[in-house]
N, C-alpha and C positions, 0 to 999 in steps of 0.2 A: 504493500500500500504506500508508504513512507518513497520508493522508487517512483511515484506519479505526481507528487509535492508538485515538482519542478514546473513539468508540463503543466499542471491547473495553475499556479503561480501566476505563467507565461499565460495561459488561456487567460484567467482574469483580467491581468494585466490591459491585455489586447481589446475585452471584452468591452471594458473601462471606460481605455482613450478612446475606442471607437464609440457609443454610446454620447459619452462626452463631448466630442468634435458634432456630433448632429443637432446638439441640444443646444449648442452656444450659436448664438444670432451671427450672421456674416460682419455684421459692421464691429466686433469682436474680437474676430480672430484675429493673430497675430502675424505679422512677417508674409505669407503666402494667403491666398484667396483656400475657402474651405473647400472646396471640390477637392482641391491639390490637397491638403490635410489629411483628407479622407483615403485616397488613391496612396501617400506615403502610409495614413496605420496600416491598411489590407497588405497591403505589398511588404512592408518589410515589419508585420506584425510576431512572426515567427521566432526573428533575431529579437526583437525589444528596442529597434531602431525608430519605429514609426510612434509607436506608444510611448517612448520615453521623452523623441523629439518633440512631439505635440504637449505631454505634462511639459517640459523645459521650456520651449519655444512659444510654441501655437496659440498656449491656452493663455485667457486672459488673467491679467493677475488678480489676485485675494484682494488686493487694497483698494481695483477700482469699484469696488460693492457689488461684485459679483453674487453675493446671499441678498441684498439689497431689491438685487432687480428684478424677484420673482412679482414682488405687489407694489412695481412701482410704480401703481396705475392713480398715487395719490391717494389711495384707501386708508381709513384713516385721521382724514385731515393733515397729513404730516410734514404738507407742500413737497410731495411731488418723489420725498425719498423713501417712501415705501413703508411695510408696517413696524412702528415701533411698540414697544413695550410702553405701557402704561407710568413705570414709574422713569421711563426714559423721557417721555412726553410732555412739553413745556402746558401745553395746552389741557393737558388732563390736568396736572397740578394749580395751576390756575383756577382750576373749575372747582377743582376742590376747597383752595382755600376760600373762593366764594359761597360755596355749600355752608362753609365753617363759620362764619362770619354772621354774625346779630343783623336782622332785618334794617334797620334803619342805621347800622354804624359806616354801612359804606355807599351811602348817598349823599348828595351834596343839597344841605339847606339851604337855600339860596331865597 
């Protein structure tokens, strides 16, 4: 069993980047157009050439909010960057402390 490791490894691996590369939007990719992406995982998926180049290269990086841009349809309210957590969110807090707040202490008598 332990002699098959290698190969599922490499099959994952393959499985992966290839998966991965269809799922990321074109204006995204990095260095080469995703057709060509796609054509280096298959092709040199075997060796860990195509799969390792696309993680290294291809894929877009972690910092430009890559988790960000699944709801980054402005759901929320968040203007525009996607779903935040509650205790992340200037606008929930806000609303709370007005929750908090005695009827008539935060109006203006004029």
């Amino acid at each position: 069993m332990l002699r098959y490791l290698p190969f599922l490894l490499v099959l994952a691996l393959w499985i992966y980047a290839f998966i991965d590369c269809l799922n990321t939007p074109e204006e995204e990719v990095r260095k080469l157009p995703k057709t060509a992406w796609v054509i280096i995982i298959l092709l040199f998926g075997e060796v860990l050439l195509g799969p390792v180049a696309w993680l290294a290269v291809g894929r877009p990086r972690a910092a430009s909010g890559r988790a960000g841009r699944r709801g980054a349809s402005g759901a929320g309210g968040s203007g525009g960057r996607g779903w935040v957590a509650p205790d992340d969110n200037p606008e929930f807090l806000r609303s709370l402390d007005e929750d908090r707040r005695p009827r008539g202490e935060g109006e203006d008598r004029g």
